[in-house]
N, C-alpha and C positions, 0 to 999 in steps of 0.2 A: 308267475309260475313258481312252484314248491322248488328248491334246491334241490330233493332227491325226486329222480325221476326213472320213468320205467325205460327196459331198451328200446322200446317201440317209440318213446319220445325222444329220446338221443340221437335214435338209427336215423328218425326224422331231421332233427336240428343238424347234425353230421353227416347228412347224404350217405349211410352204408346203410346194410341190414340187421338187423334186431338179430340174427345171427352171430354176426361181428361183433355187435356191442357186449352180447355176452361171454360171447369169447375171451375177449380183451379185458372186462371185467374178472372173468374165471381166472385168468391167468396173472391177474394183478398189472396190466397196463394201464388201467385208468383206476380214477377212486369209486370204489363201490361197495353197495352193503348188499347181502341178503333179506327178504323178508323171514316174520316166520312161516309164511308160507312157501318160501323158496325161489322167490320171487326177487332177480336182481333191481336196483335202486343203482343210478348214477348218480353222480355230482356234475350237475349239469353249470356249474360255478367254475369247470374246468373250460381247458383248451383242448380240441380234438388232437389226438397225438397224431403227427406228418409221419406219412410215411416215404422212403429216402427217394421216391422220383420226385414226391410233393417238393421235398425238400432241397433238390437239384432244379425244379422249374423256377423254385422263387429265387434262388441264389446263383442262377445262372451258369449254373455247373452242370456237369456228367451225374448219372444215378452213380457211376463205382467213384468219380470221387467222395460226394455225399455218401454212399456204405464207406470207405477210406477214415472221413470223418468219423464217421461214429462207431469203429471198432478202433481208431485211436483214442478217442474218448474226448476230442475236440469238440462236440456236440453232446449236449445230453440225450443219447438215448440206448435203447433197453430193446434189448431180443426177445420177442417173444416164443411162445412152442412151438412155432411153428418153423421159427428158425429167421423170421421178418426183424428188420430193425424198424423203428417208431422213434420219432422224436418228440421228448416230452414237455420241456420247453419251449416253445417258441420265443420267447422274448430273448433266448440266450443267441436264437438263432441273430434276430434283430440288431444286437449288439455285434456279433461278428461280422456282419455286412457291413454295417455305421462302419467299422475300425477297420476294414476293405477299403472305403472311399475313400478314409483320410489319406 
C-alpha cells in the first residue's frame, strides 16, 4: 500500500467515514496533503488519533477523567473544531500505563 492515501482508504483501515477523515485532515488532526485536484491524501504511516472514551476504555478510567487528562496536557492531545479532544500519540499513552503498574 502507497504511504499517501485517499479518505476512503483511511475511513476503511480506521473504522469512521471518509467524512471524518476529511474533516480531521481539514483541520490539521492527522498528517495530510491536498491533491491538485483537491483531493485529500493521508499518511496512512500514522496512528488513528483516540478519541477520550477510546482513550478511557483502554486505561480504565472515566471519559471526564481522560478530557481532565488532556486539557492538563498530561496526554498529548489537540481540540479539534468541533470542540472534541483526540489523542495523538498513542505510544505516550502506553508509557503512562507501564508507569501506573510500577
Amino acid at each position: 500500500m502507497s504511504r499517501w492515501v485517499s479518505t476512503g482508504v483511511i475511513a476503511h483501515l480506521w473504522q469512521i467515514t471518509p467524512h471524518r477523515a476529511a474533516a480531521w485532515a481539514e483541520s490539521g488532526l492527522i498528517r495530510a496533503h491536498r491533491t491538485r485536484g483537491g483531493h485529500w491524501r493521508i499518511d496512512s504511516q500514522q496512528e488513528k488519533p483516540l478519541s477520550m472514551t477510546e482513550v478511557a476504555a483502554v486505561c480504565g478510567v472515566s471519559r471526564r477523567t481522560a478530557l481532565r487528562w488532556a486539557q492538563q496536557g498530561k496526554i498529548p492531545a489537540v481540540r479539534n473544531g468541533n470542540g472534541t479532544w483526540h489523542l495523538l500519540d498513542g505510544s505516550a499513552l502506553w508509557s503512562m500505563m507501564k508507569c501506573a503498574d510500577d
